[in-house]
N, C-alpha and C positions, 0 to 999 in steps of 0.2 A: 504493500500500500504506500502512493505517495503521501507524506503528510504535509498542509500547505500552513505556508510561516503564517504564524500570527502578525497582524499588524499592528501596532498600537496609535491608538488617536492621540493626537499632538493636543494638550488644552489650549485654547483661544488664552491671551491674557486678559480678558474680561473675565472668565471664570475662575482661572486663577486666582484673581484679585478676589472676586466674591467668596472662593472657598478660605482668603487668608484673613476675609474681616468676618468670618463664620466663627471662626476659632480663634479670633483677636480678643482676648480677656484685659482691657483696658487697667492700668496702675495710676493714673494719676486722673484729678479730678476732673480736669478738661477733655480729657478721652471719657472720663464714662458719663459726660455729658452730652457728649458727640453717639455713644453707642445707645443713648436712650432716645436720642433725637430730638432733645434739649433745642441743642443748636445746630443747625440745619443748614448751614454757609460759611463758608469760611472767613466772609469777611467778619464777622461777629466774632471769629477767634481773633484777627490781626488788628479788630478795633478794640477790642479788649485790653489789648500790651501784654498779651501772656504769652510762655514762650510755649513754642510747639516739644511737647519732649517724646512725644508719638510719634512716626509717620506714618502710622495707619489713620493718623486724624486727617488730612491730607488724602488720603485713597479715599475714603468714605465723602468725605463733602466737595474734590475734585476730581470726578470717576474719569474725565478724557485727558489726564495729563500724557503728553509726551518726554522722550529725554532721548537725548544725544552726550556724545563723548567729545571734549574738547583737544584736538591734537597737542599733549605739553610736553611729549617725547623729542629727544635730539633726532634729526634725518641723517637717516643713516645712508651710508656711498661717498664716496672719491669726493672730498673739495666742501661735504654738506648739500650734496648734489639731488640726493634720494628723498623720498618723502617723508616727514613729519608722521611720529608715531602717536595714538592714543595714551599708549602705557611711557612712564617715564620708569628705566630699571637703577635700582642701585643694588649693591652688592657690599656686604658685610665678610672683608677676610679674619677666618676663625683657625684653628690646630683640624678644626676638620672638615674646610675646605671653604668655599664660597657662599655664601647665603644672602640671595638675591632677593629684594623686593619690588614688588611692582604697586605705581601711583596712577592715577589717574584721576578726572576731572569730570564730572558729570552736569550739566543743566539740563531741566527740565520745564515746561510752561504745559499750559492749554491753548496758547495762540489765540489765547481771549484776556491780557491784560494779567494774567499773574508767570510770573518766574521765579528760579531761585537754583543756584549752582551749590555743588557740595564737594569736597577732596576726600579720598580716600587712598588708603595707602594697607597691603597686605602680601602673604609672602607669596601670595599666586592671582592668577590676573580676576578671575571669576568672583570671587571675593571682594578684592580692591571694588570691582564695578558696582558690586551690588551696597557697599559698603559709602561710595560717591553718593549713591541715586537717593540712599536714605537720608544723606547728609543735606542733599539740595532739599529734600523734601521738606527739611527741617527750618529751611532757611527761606523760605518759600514768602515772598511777597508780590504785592501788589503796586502796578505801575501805573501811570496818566498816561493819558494819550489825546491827542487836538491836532489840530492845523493851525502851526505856528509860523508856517513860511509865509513874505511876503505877494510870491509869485502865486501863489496858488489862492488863497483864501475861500476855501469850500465850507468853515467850518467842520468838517467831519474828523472822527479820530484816527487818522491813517498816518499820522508822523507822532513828535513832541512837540510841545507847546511851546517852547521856547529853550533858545539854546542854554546847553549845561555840560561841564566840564570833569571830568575825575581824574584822583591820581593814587598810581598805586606806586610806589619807591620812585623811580627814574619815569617812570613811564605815564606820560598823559593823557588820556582820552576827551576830545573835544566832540560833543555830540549838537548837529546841527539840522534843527528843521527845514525836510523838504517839499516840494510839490510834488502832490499825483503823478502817477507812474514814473516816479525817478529811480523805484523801487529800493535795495539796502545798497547802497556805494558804499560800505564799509569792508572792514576785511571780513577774511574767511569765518575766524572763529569766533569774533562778534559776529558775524550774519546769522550764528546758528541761535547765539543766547539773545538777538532782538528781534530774528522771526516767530523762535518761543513762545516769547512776550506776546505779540501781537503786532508786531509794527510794520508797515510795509514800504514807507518811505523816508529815509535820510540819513543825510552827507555826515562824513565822520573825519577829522583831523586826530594825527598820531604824535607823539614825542616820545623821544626817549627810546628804551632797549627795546623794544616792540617786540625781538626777539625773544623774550621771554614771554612765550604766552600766559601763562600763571596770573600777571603782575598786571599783561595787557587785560584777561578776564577780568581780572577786581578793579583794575580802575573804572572798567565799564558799568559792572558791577555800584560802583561808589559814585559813578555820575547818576544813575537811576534813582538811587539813593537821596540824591541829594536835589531831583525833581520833587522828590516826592513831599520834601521839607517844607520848599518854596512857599512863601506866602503870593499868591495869588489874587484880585479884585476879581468882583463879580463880574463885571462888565468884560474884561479879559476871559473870563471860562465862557462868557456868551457867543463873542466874537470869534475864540477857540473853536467851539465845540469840546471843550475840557471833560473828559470823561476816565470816573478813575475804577478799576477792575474790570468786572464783564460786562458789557456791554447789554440793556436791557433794553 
């Protein structure tokens, strides 16, 4: 008799997720307010000022988030020539032998006004990643967004409201409001952490070691940050279209 292989079905990550907040026994008092259904949104946790020390609070109140990996690896080939890694390796010499760890970088968003990036660092890569994606979860906030440029003014939220700047060590980030369809002119791995967000149009200026993606991430990171601070007139969020998290 032929016997025919079993196949095994792949889970979706949608059920995934439902089967790990089935069996998610909440420890702190903002998760088992979140598992009663207390609180129903997330922005009631970030308007709160409490900090998230869950990240299945985050899975349950943002069920479509996405995440991507930020390249913070050296490129490897003749001259720096090769592509740009995910994993960054470092390597610990012991009496018995090499003991290598690997980092990486993770953001995640719903492409509807919230993001949040996380570091992780483990002695194999599968871990480090999953150990990122909880940390951004953790770090998880909410961004503005308007029509700040003067070439366009549609009011709608498809850029920022006004220019804003970060810095993380050497490295500057200058964030500038664009017009409709000028899409992200940013680099590579900011395009990933502010298509995240939600954003779909504007210009960015660089300083500094830019090579270091890490530093280039938090400055971008720290300019968001410091939109969010902004005091603002009414009349300006009108004129904007100033609109802050998801879009209602």
């Amino acid at each position: 008799m032929i016997r025919k292989k079993q196949v095994r079905k792949r889970e979706s990550p949608e059920a995934r997720r439902e089967a790990i907040l089935e069996k998610w026994v909440p420890k702190t008092e903002l998760g088992k307010k979140v598992k009663a259904g207390e609180i129903k949104t997330i922005e009631e946790v970030l308007d709160s000022g409490k900090k998230i020390l869950e990240s299945q609070i985050v899975d349950s109140l943002l069920p479509t988030l996405e995440y991507d990996l930020i390249a913070i690896g050296q490129s490897k080939g003749k001259f720096g020539g090769g592509k740009r890694s995910i994993w960054k390796q470092t390597q610990k010499k012991t009496k018995e032998g090499n003991k290598p760890k690997f980092a990486t970088v993770a953001v995640i968003g719903n492409k509807d006004g919230y993001v949040g990036i996380g570091y992780g660092k483990a002695k194999e890569t599968v871990p480090a990643r999953e150990k990122a994606i909880r940390n951004a979860k953790l770090n998880i906030m909410k961004v503005r967004r308007g029509c700040g440029s003067w070439a366009c003014g549609c009011s709608e939220p498809h850029s920022i409201p006004i220019k804003v700047s970060g810095k993380c060590s050497s490295v500057q980030v200058e964030l500038i409001p664009a017009p409709k369809g000028t899409n992200l002119t940013v680099q590579k791995e900011l395009r990933k952490i502010l298509g995240l967000a939600g954003y779909k149009d504007i210009y960015s200026k660089t300083k500094g070691q830019t090579g270091t993606a890490l530093n280039l991430v938090k400055a971008c990171i720290n300019a968001l940050n410091k939109l969010n601070k902004m005091k603002i007139t009414e009349e300006f969020i009108k004129n904007s279209g100033l609109k802050e998290g998801i879009l209602k």
